[in-house]
C-alpha positions in Angstrom: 41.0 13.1 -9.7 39.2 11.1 -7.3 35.9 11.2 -8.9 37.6 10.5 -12.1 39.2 6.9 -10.7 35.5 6.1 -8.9 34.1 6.4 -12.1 36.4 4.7 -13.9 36.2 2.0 -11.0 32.4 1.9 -11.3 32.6 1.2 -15.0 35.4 -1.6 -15.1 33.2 -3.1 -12.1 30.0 -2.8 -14.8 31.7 -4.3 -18.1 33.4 -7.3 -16.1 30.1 -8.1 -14.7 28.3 -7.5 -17.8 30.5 -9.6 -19.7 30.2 -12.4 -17.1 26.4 -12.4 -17.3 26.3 -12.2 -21.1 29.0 -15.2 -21.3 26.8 -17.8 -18.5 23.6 -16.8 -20.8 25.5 -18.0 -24.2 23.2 -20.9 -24.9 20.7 -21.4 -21.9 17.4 -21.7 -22.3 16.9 -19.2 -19.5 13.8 -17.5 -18.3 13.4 -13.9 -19.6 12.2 -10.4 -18.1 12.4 -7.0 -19.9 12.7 -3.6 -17.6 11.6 -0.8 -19.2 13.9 1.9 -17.2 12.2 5.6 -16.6 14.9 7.9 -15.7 13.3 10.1 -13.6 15.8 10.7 -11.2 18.3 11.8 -14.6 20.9 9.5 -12.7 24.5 9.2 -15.3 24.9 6.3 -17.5 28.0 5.1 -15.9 25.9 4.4 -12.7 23.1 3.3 -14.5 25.0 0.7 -16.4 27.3 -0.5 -13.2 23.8 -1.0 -11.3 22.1 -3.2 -14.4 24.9 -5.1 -14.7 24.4 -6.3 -10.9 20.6 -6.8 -11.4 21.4 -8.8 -14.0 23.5 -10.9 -12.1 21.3 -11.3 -9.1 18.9 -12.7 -11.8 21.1 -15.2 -13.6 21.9 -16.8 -10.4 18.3 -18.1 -10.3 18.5 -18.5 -14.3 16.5 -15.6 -15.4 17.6 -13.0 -17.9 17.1 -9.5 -18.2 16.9 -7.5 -20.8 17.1 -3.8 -20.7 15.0 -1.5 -22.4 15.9 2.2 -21.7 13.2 4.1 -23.6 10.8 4.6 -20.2 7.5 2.8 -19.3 6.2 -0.3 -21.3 2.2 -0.7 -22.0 2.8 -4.5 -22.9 2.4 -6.8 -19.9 3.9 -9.8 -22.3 5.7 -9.5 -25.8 7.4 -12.7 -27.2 7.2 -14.4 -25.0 8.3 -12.3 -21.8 7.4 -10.4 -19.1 8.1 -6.8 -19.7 7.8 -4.6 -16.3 9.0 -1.3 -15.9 11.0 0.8 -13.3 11.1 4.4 -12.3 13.6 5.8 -10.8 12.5 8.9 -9.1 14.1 12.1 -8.1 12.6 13.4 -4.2 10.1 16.0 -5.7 8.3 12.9 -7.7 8.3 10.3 -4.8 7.1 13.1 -2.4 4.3 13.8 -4.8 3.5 10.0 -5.5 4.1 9.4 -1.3 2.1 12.1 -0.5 -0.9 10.7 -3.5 -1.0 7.3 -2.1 -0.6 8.6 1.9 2.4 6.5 1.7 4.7 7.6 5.2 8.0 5.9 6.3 11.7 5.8 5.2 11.2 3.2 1.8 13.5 3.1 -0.7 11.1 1.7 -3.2 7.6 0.4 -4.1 6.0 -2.6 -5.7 2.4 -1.7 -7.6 2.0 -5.3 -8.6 -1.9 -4.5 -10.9 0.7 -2.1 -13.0 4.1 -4.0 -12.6 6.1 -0.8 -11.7 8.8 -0.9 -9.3 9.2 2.9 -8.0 12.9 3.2 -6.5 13.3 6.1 -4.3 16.5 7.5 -5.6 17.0 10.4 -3.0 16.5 8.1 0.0 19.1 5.9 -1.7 21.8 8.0 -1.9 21.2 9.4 1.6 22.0 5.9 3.2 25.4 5.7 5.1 28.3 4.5 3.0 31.1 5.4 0.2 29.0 7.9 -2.2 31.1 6.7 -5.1 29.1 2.8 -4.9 25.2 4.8 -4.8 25.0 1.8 -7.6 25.1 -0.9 -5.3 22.2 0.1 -3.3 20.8 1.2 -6.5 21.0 -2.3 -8.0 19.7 -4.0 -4.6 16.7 -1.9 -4.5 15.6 -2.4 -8.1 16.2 -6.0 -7.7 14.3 -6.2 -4.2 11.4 -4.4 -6.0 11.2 -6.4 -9.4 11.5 -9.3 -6.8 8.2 -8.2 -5.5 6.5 -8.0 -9.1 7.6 -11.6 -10.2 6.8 -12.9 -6.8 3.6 -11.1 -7.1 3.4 -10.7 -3.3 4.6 -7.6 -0.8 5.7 -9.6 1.9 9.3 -10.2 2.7 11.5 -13.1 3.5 13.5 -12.9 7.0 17.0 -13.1 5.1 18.3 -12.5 1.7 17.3 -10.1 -1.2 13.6 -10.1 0.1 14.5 -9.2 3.3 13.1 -5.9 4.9 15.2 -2.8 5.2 18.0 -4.1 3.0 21.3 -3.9 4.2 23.7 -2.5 2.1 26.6 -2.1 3.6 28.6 -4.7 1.4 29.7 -5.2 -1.7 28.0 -8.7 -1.7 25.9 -10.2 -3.9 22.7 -10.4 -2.3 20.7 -13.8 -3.8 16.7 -15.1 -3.4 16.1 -17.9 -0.9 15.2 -21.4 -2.6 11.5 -21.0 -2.7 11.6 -17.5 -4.0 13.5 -18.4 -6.9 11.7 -21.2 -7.8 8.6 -19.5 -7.6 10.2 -16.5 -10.0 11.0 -19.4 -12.7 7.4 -21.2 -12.1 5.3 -17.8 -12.9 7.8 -17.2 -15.9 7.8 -20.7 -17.3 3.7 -20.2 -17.1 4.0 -16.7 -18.7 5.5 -18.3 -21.5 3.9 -21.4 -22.1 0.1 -19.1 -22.3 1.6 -16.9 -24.8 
């Protein structure tokens, strides 16, 4: 019963944030990105969709939209006009075989590979964090977010507050958001994407 009513939860949580995304985009000439999502990690839809629908959020705050493509990875850098960049979500065997392949060590929950524009999001480490199991789609959402952050930014260095901050926090439901300079320097490298396409 009670995994029933979190899952319900986590899905009324996902469609009214969809639907508020979808209804602040009608019309704006906004910015766009497309995430090609690799399911590695064979997480359900219901948690997929509940954690997209907060990425996409945490994006139209700084007017950029994202698309979702959930057929795995892209080979396009740019299509139309937009960035596409892909994420894998990875189960522990495959992020111990890529940590171990790039002598990676440490307690990440995801990676940046800006040359390739993946964002690798350590699903196991994700779920072992402290907190109510039933909202694993909140870190979820933060992490991808944090790591696309580091693809459009197209730096690995963190801020000292905010979405780009090292070792999120995730303890709260809270919308995490880019400081000013990060999201102005999102929608400069988008705006230039475009306008050389």
């Amino acid at each position: 019963m009670a995994k029933t009513w979190r899952t319900a939860t986590a899905m009324v949580l996902a469609v009214i944030s969809v639907t508020m995304v979808e209804r602040a985009d009608a019309g704006q000439p906004d910015a766009a990105i497309v995430l090609h999502v690799a399911n590695y990690a064979a997480l359900s839809p219901d948690t997929l969709d509940a954690a997209k629908a907060r990425v996409s959020h945490v994006y139209k705050n700084i007017g950029v939209r994202v698309l979702w493509d959930d057929r795995g990875e892209t080979v396009k850098r740019m299509e139309n006009g937009e960035l596409h960049l892909t994420v894998l979500l990875l189960p522990r065997d495959m992020r111990e075989k890529k940590n171990s392949k790039d002598g990676t060590k440490g307690t990440l929950l995801g990676q940046a590979h800006l040359p390739s524009g993946r964002a690798y999001v350590f699903c196991d480490r994700i779920a072992a964090m402290p907190g109510p199991p039933n909202f694993f789609w909140v870190p979820l959402a933060d992490v991808i977010a944090h790591e696309v952050g580091h693809l459009l930014l197209r730096a690995n260095h963190h801020s000292a507050s905010g979405l780009m901050r090292p070792g999120l926090g995730v303890s709260t439901m809270e919308l995490p958001s880019f400081n000013g300079a990060e999201a102005r320097t999102i929608r400069a490298t988008l705006t230039a994407l475009m306008t050389a396409n």
